[in-house]
Every structure is written in structure tokens, then in C-alpha cells.
C-alpha positions, 0 to 999 in steps of 0.5 A: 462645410464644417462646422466650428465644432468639428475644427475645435475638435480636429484641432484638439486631435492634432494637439493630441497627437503632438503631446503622445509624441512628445511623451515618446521622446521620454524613456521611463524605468521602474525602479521599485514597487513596493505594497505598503499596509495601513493599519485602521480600525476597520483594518488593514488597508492596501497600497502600492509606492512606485518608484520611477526615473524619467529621462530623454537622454540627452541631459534631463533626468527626473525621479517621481514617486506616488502610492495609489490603490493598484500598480498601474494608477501608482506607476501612472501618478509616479510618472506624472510626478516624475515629468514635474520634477525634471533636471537639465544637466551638462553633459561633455562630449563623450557623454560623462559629467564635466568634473567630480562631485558627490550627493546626499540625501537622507542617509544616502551619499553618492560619489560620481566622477567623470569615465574615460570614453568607452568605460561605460556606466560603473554604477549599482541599483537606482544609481546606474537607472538614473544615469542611464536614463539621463544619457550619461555614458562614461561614468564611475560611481558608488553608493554609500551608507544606506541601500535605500533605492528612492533615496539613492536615486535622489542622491544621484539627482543631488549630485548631478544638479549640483554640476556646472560648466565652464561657461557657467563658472566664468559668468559666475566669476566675471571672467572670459572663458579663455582664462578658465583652464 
């Protein structure tokens, strides 16, 4: 017979897989590592920024940052942040953005528009991740002012919160959605 501590702890390796599962439905990419110096009175101290895009492709995208004393627990740190963070964006059918719009953050300002289908991502640098990873397809995009790559890529983010859907701008207007053109 089991005991009640043996089914708690079944029961916790059976939550355990579900949630390792979960996890490998998000795609994850780097974007930046950066070392980052302090100067202190005992001296110089290191530190490591990691920049990383999270995303299942299929419509959420999200963008963490974190500093830690080595790579991988600031890879890790970023990637917790980034899952915090986390957007849902609507996609159309042929996987591009429903209309037009534009982003800012910081000195950083993104234009995106919708691609035909087949025209693939047309985007540069932390852009092009942060699309990819959201599961956009058919997009033209540029950057423009500064080449930040962490400010460029929450400028995407911006951009791509700021889209709404036919539906949503018929609620909005009290209107039924036949009428929007």
C-alpha cells in the first residue's frame, strides 16, 4: 500500500512533467548578452545583461531582461521575466498583422505593415526575432532612430500591442461587425 507521502510526492511528478511540457511549447532566442562593469571601492565588479524574446508562435511574444553574476542564471532570470511579460497579438490568416502601425520606446521607433502572403519577414536585428518568435510570417518592417537592440525589440512589442481586429473596434463603436468594411 502507499503511503500518503508517496501519492503527494507522485502527484508532484506528474505536475512536474505537465509544466516541463508546457515550458517546451514556448520557442526562446537570445538576443544580447552584454558584460556590464561597476566601479566600487573595492573595485571593479562583473556582471552579465541577457536579453531574451519568448514566444509560442502562434500569437504571444514577450521580452525579458535580467543582470546576474554569470551567463547562464542571467539567461535564466531573463527568460523567468520574459514569461511575465507576455502579449497576445492577432494574427490574420496568412499570418501578417491585421493593419498598419508604428512603435515607440526610448529613441526607438518601429514601422510595421502587413506583407502579402509569401513575402516572408522583412525586418532587421531585435525586430525580425521578436516577429519570428511571435509567429508572424508576411511582414515589412524598419527601425528607426536609435540601434538599441532592447529598445528596439520593446518598440516591436509596442507596436504589436497597440493592433486591434475588426471585431474588437465594432465592440468598441457598438456596432455589428457586417458594417466595418
Amino acid at each position: 500500500m502507499e503511503t500518503n507521502l508517496q501519492k503527494v510526492n507522485q502527484q508532484k511528478k506528474n505536475t512536474r512533467r505537465n509544466t516541463r511540457g508546457q515550458e517546451k511549447q514556448l520557442t526562446e532566442k537570445l538576443i544580447q548578452i552584454s558584460r556590464v562593469s561597476k566601479v566600487t571601492k573595492g573595485g571593479k565588479k562583473l556582471n552579465f545583461r541577457a536579453i531574451v524574446v519568448l514566444g509560442d508562435e502562434k500569437g504571444k511574444v514577450g521580452v525579458g531582461v535580467a543582470k546576474a553574476d554569470d551567463v547562464i542564471n542571467a539567461f535564466k532570470k531573463a527568460k523567468t521575466d520574459g514569461k511575465k511579460q507576455m502579449y497576445s497579438i492577432p494574427l490574420t490568416k496568412t499570418l501578417s498583422i491585421p493593419h498598419s502601425t508604428t512603435g515607440r520606446f526610448g529613441a526607438s521607433n518601429i514601422i510595421l505593415k502587413p506583407g502579402i502572403e509569401g513575402s516572408g519577414v522583412i525586418a532587421g536585428g531585435a525586430v525580425r526575432t521578436v516577429l519570428e518568435i511571435a509567429g508572424i510570417k508576411n511582414v515589412i518592417a524598419k527601425q528607426l532612430g536609435s540601434n538599441n537592440l532592447l529598445n528596439n525589440a520593446r518598440a516591436t512589442i509596442n507596436a504589436l500591442e497597440s493592433l486591434t481586429t475588426k471585431s474588437e473596434v465594432a465592440k468598441k463603436r457598438n456596432l455589428p461587425i457586417e458594417r466595418i468594411h
